[in-house]
N, C-alpha and C positions, 0 to 999 in steps of 0.2 A: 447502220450507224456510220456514217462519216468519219472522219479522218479529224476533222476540227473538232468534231462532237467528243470523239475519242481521247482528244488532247485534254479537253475539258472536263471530260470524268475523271482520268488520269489528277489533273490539277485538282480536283476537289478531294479527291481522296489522297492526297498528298497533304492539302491544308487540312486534314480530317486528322492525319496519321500525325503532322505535328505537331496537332491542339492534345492529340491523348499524347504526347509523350511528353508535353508540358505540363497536363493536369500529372501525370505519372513523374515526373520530376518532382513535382510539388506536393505531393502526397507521401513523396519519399523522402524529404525537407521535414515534412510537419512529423513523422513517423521519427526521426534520428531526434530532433527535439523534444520532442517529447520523454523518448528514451533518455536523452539527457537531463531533463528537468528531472524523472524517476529516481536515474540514478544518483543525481546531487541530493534529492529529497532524502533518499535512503542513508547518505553518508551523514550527511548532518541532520538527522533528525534527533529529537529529543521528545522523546517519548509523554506523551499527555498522560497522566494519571489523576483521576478523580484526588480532590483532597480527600475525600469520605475514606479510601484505599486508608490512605496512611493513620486516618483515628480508629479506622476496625482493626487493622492491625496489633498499633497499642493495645487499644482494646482488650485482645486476644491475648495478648501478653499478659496484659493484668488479671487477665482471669485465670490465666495457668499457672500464674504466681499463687494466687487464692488458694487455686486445686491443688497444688501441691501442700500448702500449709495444710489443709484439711486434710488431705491424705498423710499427713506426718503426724496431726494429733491423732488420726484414729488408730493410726498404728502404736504410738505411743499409750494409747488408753486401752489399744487390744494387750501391750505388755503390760500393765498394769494389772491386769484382769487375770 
């Protein structure tokens, strides 16, 4: 190998070594924003919940309201007895 040839390897792997620590700069750009977008996401989120959530709930309330009247006559009708 030559001495020119030598210089010219030398320069390709130089513009080799700059292009990865440019793609590596930029990978490491899109990786902090990212992070950033997570972490803004996370502080103000507000939570999605089904409407269905909030009428099974009721729902469930109104039953346990039921349940308990009927468990109050029967106990009332087991004193009775």
């Amino acid at each position: 190998m030559s001495f020119d040839q030598l210089r010219q390897s030398l320069a390709e792997v130089h513009s080799g070594l700059s292009d990865a620590r440019a793609h590596t700069d930029r990978a490491k750009e899109l990786l902090e924003e990212y992070r950033r977008v997570m972490v803004d996401a996370q502080v103000q989120a507000q939570p999605w919940l089904p409407p269905q959530l909030g009428r099974a709930l009721e729902q469930l309330d109104t039953e346990t309201g039921r349940l308990a009247g009927a468990g109050e006559l029967l106990s009332n009708y087991e004193a009775r007895l």
